[in-house]
C-alpha positions as CSV (number, residue, x, y, z in Angstrom):
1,X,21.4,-16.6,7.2
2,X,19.1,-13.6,6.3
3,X,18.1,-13.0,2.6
4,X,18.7,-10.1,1.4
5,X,16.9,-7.3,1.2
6,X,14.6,-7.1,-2.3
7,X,13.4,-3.6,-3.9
8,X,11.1,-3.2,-7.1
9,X,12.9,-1.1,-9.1
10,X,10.6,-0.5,-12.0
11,X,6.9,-2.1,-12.9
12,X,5.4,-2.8,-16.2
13,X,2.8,-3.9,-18.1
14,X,3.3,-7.2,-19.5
15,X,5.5,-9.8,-18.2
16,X,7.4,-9.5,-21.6
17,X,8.4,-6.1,-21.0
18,X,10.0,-7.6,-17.5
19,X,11.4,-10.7,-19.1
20,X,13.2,-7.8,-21.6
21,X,14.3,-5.6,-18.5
22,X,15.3,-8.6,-16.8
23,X,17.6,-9.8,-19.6
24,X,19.3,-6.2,-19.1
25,X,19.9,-6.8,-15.9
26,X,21.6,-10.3,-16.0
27,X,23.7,-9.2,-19.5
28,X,24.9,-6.3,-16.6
29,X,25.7,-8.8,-14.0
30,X,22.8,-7.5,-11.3
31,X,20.6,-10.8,-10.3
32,X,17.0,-10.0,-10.5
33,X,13.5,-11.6,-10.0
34,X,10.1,-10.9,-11.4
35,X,7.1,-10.9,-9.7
36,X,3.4,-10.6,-10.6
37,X,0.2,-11.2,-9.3
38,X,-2.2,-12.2,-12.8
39,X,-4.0,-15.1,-11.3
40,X,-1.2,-18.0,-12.5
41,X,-1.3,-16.4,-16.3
42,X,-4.9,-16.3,-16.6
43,X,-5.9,-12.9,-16.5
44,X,-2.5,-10.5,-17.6
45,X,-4.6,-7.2,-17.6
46,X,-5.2,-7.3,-14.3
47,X,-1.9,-6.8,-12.6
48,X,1.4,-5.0,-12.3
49,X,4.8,-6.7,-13.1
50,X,7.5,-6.0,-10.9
51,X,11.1,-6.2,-11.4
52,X,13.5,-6.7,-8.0
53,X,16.9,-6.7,-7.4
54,X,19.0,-6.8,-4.0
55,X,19.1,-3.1,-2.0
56,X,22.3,-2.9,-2.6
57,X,22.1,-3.2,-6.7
58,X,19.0,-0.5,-6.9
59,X,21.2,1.7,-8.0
60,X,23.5,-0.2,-10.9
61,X,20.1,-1.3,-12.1
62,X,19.3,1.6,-12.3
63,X,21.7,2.8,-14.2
64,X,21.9,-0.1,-16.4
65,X,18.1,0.1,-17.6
66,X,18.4,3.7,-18.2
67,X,22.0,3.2,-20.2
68,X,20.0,1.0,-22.2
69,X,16.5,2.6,-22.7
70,X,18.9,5.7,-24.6
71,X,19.4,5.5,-28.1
């Protein structure tokens, strides 16, 4: 079996902001993952957080973090 196919379909800042997005996501139905590279937690200035979902839900997610992000 081949796993599917993962995209990043936003970055952030903090892992809170991605925990946030990713809470979105799941209330939406789209599975997601996040994915970071801050030295196990010790150093969350230094990198990017990345939110992925399959390919084939870029779009829906999409959709469903800007249908959010309006007021």
């Amino acid at each position: 079996m081949k796993p599917p196919d993962l995209v990043v379909v936003t970055t952030f800042r903090s892992t809170m902001e991605a925990q946030v997005a990713k809470g979105r996501l799941d209330g939406a139905g789209i599975e997601s993952m996040i994915r970071t590279d801050n030295a196990g937690g010790m150093y969350p200035a230094i990198g990017r957080v990345e939110l992925l979902v399959r390919s084939e839900d870029v779009e829906k997610a999409n959709d469903a973090l800007i249908r959010r992000a309006r007021p």
